[in-house]
PyMOL Python script that loads the backbone (N, CA, C, O; Angstrom):
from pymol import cmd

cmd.read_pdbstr("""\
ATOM      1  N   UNK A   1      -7.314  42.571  58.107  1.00  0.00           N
ATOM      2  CA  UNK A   1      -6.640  42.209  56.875  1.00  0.00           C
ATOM      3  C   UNK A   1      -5.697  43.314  56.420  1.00  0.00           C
ATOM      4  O   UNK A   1      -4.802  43.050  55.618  1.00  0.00           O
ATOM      5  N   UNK A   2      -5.845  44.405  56.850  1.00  0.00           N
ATOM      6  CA  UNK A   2      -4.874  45.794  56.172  1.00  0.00           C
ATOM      7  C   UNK A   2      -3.953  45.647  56.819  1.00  0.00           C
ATOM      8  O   UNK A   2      -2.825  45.612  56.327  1.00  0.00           O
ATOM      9  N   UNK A   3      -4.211  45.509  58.222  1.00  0.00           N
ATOM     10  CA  UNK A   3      -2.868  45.245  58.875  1.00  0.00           C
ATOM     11  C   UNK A   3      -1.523  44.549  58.428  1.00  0.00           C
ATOM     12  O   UNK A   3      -0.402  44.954  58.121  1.00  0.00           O
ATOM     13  N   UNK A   4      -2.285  43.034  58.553  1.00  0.00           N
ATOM     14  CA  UNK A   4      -1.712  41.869  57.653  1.00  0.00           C
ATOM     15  C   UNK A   4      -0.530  42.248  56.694  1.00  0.00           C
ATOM     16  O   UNK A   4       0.697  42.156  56.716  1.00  0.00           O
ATOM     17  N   UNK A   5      -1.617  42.777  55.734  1.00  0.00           N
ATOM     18  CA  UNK A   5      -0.826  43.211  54.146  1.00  0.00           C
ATOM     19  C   UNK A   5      -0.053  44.481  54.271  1.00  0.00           C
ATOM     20  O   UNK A   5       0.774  44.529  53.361  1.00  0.00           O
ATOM     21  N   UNK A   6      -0.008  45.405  54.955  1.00  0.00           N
ATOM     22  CA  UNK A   6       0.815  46.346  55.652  1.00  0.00           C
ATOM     23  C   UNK A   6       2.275  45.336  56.234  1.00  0.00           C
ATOM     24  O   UNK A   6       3.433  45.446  55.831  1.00  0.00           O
ATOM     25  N   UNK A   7       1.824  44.518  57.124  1.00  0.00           N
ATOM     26  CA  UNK A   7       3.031  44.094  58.020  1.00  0.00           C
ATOM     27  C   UNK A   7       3.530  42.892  56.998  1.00  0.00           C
ATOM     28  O   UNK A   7       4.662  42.572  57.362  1.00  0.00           O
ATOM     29  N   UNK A   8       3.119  42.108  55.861  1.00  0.00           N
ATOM     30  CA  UNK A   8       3.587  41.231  54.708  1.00  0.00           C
ATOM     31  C   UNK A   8       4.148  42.251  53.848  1.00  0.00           C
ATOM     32  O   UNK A   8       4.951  41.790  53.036  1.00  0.00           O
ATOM     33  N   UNK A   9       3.971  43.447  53.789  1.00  0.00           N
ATOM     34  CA  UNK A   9       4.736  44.450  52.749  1.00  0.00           C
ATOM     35  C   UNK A   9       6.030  44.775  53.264  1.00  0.00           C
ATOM     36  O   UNK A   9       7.054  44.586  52.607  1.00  0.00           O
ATOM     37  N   UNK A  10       6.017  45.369  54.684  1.00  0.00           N
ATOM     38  CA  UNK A  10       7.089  45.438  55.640  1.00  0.00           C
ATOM     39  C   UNK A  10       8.276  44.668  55.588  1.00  0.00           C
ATOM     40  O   UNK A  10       9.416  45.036  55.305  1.00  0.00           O
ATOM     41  N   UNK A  11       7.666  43.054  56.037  1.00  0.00           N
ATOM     42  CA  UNK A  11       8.637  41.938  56.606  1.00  0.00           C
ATOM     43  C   UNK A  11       9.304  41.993  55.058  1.00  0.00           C
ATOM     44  O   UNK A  11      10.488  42.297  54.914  1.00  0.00           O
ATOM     45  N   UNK A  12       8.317  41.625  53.762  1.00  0.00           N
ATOM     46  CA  UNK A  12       8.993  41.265  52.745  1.00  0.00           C
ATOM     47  C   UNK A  12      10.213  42.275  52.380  1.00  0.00           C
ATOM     48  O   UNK A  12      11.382  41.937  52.195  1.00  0.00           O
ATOM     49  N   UNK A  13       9.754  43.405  52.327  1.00  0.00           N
ATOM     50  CA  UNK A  13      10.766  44.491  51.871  1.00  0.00           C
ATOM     51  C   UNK A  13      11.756  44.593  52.757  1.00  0.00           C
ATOM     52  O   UNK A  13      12.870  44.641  52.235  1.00  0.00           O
ATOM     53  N   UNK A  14      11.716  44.664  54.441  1.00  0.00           N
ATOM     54  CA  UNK A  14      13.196  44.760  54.891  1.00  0.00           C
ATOM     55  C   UNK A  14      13.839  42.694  55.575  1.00  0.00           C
ATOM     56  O   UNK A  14      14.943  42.203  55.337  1.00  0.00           O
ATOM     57  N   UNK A  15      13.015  42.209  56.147  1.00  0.00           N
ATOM     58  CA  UNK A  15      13.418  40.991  56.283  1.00  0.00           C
ATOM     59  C   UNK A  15      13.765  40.185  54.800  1.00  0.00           C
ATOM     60  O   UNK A  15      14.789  39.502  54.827  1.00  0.00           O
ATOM     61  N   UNK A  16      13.227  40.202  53.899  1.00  0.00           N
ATOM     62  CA  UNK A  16      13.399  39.473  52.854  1.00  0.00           C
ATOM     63  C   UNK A  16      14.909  39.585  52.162  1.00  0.00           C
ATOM     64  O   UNK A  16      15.458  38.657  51.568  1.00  0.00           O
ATOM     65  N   UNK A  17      15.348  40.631  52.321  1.00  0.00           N
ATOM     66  CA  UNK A  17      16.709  40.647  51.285  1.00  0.00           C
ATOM     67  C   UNK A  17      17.969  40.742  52.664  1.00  0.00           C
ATOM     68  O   UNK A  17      19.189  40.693  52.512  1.00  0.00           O
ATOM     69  N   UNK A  18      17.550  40.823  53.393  1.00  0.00           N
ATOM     70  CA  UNK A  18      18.544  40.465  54.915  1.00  0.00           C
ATOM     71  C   UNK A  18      18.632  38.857  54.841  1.00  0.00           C
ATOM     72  O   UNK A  18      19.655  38.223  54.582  1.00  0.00           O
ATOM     73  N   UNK A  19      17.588  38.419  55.070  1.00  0.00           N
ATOM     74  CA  UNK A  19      17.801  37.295  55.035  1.00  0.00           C
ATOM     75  C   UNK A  19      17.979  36.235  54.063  1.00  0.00           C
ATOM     76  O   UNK A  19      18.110  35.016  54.176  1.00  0.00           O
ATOM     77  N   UNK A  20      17.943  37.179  52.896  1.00  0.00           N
ATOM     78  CA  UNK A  20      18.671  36.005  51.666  1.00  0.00           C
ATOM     79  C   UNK A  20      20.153  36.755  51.561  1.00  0.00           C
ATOM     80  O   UNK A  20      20.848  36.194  50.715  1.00  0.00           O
ATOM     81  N   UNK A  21      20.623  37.554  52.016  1.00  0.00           N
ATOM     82  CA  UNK A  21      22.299  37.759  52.322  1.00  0.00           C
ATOM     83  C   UNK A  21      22.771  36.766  52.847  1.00  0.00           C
ATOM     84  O   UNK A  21      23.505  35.958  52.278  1.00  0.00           O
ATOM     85  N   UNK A  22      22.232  36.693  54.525  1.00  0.00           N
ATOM     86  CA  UNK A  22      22.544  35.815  55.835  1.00  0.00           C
ATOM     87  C   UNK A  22      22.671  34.480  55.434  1.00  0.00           C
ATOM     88  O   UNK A  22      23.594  33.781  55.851  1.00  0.00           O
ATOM     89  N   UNK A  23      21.746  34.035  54.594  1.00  0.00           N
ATOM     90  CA  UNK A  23      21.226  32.408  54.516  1.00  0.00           C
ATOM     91  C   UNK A  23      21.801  32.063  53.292  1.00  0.00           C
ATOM     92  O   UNK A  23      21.717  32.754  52.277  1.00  0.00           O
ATOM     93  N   UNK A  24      22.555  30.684  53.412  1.00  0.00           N
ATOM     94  CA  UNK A  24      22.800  29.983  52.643  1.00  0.00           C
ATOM     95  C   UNK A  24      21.598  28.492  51.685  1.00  0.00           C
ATOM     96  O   UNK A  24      20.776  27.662  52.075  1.00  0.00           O
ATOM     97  N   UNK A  25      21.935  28.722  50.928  1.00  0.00           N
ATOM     98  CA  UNK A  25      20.284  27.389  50.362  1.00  0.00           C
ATOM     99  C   UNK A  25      20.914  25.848  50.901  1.00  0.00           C
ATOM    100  O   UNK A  25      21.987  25.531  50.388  1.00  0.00           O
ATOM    101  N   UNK A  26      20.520  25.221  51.551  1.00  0.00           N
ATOM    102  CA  UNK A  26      20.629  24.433  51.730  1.00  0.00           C
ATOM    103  C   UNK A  26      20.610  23.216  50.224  1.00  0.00           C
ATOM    104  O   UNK A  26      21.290  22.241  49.904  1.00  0.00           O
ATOM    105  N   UNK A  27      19.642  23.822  49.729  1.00  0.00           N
ATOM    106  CA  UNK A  27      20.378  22.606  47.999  1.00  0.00           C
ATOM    107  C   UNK A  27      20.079  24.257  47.251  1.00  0.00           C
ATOM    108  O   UNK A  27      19.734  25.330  47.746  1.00  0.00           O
ATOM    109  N   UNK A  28      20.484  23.717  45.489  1.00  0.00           N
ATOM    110  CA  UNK A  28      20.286  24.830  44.614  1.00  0.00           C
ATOM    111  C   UNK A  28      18.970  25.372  44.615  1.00  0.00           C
ATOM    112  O   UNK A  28      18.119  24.744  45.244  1.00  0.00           O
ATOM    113  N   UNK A  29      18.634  26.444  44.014  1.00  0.00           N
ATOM    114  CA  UNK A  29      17.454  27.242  43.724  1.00  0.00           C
ATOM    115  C   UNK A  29      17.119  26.473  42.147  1.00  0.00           C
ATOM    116  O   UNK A  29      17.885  26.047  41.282  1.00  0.00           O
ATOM    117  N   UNK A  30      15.576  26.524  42.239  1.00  0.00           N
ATOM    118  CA  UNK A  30      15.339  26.239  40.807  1.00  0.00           C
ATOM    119  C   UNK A  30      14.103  26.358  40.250  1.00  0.00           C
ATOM    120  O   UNK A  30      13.196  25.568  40.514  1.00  0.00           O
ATOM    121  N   UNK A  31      13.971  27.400  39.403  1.00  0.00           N
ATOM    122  CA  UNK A  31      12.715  27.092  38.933  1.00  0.00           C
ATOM    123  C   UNK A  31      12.420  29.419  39.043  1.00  0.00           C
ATOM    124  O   UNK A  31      13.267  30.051  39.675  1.00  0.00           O
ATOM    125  N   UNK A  32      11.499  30.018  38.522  1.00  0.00           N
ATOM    126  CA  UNK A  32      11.677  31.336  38.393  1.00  0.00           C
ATOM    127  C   UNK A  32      11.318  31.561  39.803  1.00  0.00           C
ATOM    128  O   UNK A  32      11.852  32.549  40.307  1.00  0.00           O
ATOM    129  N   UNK A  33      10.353  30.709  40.727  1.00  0.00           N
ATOM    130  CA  UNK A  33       9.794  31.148  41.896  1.00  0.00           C
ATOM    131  C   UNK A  33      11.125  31.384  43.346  1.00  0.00           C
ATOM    132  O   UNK A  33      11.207  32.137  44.317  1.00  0.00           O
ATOM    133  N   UNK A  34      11.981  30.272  42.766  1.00  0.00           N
ATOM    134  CA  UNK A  34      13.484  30.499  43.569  1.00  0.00           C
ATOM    135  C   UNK A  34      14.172  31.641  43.675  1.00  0.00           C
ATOM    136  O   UNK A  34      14.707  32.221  44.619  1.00  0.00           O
ATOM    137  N   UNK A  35      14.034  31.902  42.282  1.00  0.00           N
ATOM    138  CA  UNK A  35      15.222  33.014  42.003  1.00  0.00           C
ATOM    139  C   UNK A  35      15.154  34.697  43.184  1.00  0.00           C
ATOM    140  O   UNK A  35      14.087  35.268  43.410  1.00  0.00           O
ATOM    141  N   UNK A  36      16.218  35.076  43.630  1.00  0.00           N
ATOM    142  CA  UNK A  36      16.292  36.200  44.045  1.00  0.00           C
ATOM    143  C   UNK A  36      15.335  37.474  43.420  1.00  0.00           C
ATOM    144  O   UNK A  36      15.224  37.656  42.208  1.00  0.00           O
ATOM    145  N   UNK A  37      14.831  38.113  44.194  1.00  0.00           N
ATOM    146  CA  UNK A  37      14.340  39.578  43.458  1.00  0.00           C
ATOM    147  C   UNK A  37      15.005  40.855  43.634  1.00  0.00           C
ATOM    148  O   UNK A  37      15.109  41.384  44.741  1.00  0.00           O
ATOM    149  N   UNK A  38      15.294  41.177  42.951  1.00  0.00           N
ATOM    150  CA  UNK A  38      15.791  42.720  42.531  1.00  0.00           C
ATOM    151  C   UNK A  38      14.724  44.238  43.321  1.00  0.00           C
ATOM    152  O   UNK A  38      13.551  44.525  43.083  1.00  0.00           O
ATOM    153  N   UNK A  39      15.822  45.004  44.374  1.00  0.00           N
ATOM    154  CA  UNK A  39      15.042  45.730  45.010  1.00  0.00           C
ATOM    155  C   UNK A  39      13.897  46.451  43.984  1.00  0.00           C
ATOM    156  O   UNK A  39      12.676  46.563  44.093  1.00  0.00           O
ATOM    157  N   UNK A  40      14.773  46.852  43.026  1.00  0.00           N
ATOM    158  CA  UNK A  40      13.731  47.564  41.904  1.00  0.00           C
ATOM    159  C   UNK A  40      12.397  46.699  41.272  1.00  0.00           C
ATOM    160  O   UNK A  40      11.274  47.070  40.932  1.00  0.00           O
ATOM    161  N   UNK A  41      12.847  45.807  41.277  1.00  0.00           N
ATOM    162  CA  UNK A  41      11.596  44.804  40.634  1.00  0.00           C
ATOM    163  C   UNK A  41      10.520  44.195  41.519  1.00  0.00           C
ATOM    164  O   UNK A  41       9.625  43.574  40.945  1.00  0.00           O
ATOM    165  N   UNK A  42      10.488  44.305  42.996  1.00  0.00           N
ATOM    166  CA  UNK A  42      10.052  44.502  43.754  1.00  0.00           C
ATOM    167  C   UNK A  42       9.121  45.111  44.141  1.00  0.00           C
ATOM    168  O   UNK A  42       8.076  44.658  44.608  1.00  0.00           O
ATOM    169  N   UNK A  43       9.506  46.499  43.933  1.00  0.00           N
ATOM    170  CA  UNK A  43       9.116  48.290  44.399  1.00  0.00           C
ATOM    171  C   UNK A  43       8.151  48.154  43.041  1.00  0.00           C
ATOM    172  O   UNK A  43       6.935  48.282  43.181  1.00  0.00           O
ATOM    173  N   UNK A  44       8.557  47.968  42.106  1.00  0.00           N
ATOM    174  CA  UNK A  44       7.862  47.852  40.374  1.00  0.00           C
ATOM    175  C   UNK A  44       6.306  46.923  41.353  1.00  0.00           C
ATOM    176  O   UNK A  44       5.331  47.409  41.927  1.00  0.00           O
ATOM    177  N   UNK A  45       6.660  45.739  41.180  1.00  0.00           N
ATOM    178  CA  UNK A  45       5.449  44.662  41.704  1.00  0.00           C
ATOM    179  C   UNK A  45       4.844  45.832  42.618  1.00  0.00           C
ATOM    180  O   UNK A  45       4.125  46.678  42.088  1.00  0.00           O
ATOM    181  N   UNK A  46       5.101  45.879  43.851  1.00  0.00           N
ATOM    182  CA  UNK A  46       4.156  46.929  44.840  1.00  0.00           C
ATOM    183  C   UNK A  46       3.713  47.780  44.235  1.00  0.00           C
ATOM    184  O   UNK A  46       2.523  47.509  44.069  1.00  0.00           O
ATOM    185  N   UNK A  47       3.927  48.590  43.829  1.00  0.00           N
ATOM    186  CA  UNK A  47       3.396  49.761  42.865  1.00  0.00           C
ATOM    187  C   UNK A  47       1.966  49.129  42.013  1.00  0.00           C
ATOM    188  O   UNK A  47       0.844  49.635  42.056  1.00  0.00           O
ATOM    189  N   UNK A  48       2.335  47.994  41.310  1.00  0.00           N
ATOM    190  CA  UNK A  48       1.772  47.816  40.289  1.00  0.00           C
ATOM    191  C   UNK A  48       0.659  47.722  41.029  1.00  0.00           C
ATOM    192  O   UNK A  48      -0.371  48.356  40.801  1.00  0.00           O
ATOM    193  N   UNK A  49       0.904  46.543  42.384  1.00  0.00           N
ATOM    194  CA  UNK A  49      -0.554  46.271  43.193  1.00  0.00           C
ATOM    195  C   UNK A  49      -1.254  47.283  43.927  1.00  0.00           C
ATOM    196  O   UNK A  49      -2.475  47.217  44.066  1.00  0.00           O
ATOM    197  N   UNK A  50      -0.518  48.285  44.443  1.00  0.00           N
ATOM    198  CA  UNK A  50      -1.083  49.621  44.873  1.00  0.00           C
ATOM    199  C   UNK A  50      -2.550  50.183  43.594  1.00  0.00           C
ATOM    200  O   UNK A  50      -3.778  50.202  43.674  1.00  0.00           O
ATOM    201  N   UNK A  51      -1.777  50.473  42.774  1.00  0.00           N
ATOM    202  CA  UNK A  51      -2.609  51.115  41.627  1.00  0.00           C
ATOM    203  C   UNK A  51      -3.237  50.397  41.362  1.00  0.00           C
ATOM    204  O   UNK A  51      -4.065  50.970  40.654  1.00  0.00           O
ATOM    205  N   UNK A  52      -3.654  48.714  41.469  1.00  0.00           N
ATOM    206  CA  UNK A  52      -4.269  48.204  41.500  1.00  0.00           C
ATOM    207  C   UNK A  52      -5.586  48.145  42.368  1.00  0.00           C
ATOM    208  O   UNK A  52      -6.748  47.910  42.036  1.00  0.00           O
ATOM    209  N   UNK A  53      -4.817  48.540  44.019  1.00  0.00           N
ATOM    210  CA  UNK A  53      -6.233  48.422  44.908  1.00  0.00           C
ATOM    211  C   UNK A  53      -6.576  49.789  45.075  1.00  0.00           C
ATOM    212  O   UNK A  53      -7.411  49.831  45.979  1.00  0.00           O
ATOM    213  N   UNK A  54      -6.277  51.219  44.530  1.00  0.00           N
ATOM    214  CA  UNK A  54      -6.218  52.099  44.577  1.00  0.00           C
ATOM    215  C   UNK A  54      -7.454  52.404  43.551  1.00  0.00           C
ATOM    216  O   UNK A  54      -7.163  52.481  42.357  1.00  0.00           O
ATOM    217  N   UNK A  55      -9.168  52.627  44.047  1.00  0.00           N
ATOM    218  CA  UNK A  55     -10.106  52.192  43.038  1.00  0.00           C
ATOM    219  C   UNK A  55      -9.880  54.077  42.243  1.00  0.00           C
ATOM    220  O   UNK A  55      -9.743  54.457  41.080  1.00  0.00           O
ATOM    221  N   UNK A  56      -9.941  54.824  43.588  1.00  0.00           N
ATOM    222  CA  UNK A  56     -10.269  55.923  43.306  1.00  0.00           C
ATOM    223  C   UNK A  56      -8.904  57.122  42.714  1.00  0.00           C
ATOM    224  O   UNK A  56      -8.832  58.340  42.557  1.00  0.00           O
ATOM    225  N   UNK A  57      -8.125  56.135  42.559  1.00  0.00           N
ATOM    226  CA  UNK A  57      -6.851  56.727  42.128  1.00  0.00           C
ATOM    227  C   UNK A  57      -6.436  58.137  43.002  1.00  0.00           C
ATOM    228  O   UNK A  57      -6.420  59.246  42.467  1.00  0.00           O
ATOM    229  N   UNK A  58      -6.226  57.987  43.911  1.00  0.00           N
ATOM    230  CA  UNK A  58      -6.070  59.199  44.809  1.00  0.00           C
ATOM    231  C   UNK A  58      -4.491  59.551  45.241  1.00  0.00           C
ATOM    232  O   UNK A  58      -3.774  60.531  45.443  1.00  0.00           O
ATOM    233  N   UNK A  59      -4.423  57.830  45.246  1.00  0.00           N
ATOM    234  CA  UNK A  59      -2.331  57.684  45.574  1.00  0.00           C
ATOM    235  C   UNK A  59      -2.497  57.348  47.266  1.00  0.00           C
ATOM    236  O   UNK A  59      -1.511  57.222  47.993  1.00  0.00           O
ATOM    237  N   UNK A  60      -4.256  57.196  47.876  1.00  0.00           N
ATOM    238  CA  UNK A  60      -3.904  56.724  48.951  1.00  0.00           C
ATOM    239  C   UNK A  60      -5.120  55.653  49.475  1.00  0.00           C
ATOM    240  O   UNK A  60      -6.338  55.742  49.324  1.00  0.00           O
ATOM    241  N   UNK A  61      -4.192  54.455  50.249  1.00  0.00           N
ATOM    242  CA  UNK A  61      -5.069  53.248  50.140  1.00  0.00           C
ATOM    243  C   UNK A  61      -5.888  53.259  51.349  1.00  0.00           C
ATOM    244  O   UNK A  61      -5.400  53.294  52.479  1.00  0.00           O
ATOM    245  N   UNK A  62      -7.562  53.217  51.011  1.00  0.00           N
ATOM    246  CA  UNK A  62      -7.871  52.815  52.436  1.00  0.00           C
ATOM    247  C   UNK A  62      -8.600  51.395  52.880  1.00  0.00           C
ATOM    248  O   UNK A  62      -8.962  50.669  51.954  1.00  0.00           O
ATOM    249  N   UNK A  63      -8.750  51.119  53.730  1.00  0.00           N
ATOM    250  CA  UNK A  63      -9.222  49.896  54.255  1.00  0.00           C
ATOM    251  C   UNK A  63     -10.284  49.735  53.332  1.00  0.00           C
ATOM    252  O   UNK A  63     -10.269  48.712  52.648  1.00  0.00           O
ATOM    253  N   UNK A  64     -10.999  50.369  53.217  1.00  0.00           N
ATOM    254  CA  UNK A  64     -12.215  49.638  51.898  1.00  0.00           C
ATOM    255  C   UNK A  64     -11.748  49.442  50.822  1.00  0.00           C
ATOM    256  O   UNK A  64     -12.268  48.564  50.134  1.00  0.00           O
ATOM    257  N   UNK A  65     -10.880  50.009  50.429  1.00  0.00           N
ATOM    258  CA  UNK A  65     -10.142  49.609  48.890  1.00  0.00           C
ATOM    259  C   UNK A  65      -9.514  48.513  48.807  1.00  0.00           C
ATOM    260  O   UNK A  65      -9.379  47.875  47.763  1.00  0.00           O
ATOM    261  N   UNK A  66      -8.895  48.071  50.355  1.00  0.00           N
ATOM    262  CA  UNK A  66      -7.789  46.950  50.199  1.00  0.00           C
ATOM    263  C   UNK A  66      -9.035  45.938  50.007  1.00  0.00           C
ATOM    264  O   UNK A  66      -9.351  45.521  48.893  1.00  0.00           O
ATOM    265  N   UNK A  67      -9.666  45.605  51.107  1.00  0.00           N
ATOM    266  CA  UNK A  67     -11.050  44.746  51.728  1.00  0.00           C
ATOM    267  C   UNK A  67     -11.660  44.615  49.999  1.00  0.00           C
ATOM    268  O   UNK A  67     -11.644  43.610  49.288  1.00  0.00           O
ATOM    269  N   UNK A  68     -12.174  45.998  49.665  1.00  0.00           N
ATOM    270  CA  UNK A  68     -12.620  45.543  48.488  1.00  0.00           C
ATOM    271  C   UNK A  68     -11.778  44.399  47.397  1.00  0.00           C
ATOM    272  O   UNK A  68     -12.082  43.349  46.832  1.00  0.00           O
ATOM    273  N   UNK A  69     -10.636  45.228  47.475  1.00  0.00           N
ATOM    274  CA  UNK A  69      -9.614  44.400  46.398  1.00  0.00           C
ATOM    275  C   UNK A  69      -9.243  42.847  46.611  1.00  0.00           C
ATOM    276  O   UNK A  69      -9.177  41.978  45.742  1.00  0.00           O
ATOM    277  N   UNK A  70      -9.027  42.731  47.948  1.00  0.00           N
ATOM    278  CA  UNK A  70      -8.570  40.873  48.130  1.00  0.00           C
ATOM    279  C   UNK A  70     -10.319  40.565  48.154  1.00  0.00           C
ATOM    280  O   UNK A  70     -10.359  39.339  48.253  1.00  0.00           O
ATOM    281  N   UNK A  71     -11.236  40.885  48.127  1.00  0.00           N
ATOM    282  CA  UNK A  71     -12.502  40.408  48.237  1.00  0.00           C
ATOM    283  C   UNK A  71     -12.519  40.024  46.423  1.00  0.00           C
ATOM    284  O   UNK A  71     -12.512  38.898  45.927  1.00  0.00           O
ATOM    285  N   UNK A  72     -12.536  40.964  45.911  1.00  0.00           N
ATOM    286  CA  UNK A  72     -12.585  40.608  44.218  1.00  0.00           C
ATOM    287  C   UNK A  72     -11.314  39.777  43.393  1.00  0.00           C
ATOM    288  O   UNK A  72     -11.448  39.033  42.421  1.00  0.00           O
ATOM    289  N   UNK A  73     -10.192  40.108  44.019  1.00  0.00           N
ATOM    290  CA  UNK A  73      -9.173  38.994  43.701  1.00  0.00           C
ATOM    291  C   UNK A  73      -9.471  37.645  44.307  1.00  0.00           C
ATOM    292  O   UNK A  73      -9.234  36.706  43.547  1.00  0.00           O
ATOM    293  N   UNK A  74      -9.860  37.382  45.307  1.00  0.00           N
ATOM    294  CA  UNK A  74     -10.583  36.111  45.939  1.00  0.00           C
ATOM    295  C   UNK A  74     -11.188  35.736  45.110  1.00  0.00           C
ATOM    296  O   UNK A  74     -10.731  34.902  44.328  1.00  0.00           O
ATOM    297  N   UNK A  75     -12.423  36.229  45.003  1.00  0.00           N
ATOM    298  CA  UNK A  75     -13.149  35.370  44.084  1.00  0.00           C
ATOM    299  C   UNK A  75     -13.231  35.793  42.800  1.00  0.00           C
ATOM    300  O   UNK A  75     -14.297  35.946  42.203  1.00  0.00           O
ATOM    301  N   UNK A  76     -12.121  35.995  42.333  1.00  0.00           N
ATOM    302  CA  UNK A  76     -11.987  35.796  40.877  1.00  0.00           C
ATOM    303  C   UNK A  76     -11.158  34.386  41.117  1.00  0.00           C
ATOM    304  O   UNK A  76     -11.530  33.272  40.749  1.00  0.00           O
ATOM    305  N   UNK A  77     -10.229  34.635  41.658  1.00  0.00           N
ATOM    306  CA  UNK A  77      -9.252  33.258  42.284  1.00  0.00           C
ATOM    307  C   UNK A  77     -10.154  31.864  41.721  1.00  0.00           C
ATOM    308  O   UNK A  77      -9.851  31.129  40.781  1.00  0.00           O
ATOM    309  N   UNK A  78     -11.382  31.773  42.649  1.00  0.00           N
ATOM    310  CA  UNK A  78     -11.953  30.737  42.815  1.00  0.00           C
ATOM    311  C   UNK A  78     -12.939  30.653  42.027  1.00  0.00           C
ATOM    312  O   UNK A  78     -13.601  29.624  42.161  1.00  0.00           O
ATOM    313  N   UNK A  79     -13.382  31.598  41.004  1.00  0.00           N
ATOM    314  CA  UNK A  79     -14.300  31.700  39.649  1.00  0.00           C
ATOM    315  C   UNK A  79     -13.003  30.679  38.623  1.00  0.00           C
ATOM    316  O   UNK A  79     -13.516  29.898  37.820  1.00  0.00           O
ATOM    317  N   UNK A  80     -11.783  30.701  38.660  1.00  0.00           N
ATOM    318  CA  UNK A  80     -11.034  30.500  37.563  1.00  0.00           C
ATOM    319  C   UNK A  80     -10.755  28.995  38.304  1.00  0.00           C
ATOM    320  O   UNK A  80     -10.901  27.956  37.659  1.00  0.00           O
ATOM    321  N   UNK A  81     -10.412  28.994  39.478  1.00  0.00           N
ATOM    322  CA  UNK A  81     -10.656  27.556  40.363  1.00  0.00           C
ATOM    323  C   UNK A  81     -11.896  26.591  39.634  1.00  0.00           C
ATOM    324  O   UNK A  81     -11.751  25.522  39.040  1.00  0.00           O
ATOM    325  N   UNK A  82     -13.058  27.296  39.878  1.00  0.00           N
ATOM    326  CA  UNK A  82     -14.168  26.338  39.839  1.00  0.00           C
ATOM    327  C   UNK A  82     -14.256  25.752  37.828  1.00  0.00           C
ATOM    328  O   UNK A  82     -14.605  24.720  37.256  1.00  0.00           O
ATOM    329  N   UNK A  83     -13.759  27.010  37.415  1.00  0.00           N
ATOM    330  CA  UNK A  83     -13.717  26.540  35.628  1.00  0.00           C
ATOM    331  C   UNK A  83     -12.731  25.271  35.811  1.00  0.00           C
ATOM    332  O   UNK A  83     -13.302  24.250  35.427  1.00  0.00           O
ATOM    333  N   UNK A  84     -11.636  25.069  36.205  1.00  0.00           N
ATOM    334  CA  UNK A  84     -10.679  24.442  35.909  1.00  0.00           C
ATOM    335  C   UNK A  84     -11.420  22.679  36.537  1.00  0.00           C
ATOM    336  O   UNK A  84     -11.282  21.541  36.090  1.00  0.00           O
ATOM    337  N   UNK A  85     -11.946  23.055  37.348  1.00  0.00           N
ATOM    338  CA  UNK A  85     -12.790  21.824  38.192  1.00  0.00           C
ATOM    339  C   UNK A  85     -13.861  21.482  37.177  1.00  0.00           C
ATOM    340  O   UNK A  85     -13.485  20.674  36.328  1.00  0.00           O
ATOM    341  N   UNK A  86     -14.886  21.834  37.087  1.00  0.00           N
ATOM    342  CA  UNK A  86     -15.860  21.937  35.953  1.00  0.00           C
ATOM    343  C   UNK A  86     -15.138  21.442  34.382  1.00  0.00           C
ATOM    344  O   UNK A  86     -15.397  20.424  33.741  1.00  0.00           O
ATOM    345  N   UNK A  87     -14.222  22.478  34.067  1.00  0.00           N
ATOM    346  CA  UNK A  87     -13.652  21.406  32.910  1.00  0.00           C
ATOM    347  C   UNK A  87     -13.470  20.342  32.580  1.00  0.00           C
ATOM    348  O   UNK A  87     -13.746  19.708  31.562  1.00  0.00           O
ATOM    349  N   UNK A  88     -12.559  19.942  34.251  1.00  0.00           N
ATOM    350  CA  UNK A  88     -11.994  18.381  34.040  1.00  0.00           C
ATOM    351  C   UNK A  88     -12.881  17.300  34.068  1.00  0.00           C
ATOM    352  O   UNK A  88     -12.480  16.181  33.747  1.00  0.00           O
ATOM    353  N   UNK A  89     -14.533  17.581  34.562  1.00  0.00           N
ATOM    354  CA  UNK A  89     -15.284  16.782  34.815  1.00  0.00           C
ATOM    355  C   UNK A  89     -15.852  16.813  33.596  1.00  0.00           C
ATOM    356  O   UNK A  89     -16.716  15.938  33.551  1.00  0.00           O
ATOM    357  N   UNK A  90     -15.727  17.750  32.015  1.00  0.00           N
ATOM    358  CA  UNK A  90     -16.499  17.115  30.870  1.00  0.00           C
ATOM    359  C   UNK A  90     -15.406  17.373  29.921  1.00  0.00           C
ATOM    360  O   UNK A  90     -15.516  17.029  28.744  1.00  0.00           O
TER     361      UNK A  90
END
""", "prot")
cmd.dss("prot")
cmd.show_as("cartoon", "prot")
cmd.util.cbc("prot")
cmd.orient("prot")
């Protein structure tokens, strides 16, 4: 999984803004999830999630921190999943 999110940090940061130069949209963009991101606002987001999986505040991430972190974002995910299910049924 570190790998993963290592090589999804990668692709996003240098493939991602190459290829919204290159590429034209085939229809309009719409909606905030469309919209282009700003290198800075970007780097801002990463950061934020770093210090996020960063338990021991050290400034460096290791495989148990990440593992830990998508393990507790998971299932918080699906704690807020199962309320929304549970609701609709009363």
């Amino acid at each position: 999984m570190f790998k993963r999110l290592v090589a999804l940090v990668l692709v996003a940061a240098v493939a991602g803004p190459v290829a919204a130069q290159n590429a034209k949209p085939a229809r309009p963009a719409s909606g905030p999830e469309a919209q282009p991101i700003p290198r800075t606002t970007f780097i801002s987001n990463m950061d934020t999630e770093f210090r996020k999986m960063d338990a021991d505040h050290d400034g460096v991430l290791t495989r148990k921190e990440v593992e830990t972190y998508q393990t507790s974002d998971h299932c918080a995910g699906r704690s807020a999943q199962a309320r929304l299910v549970c609701g609709a049924r009363h």
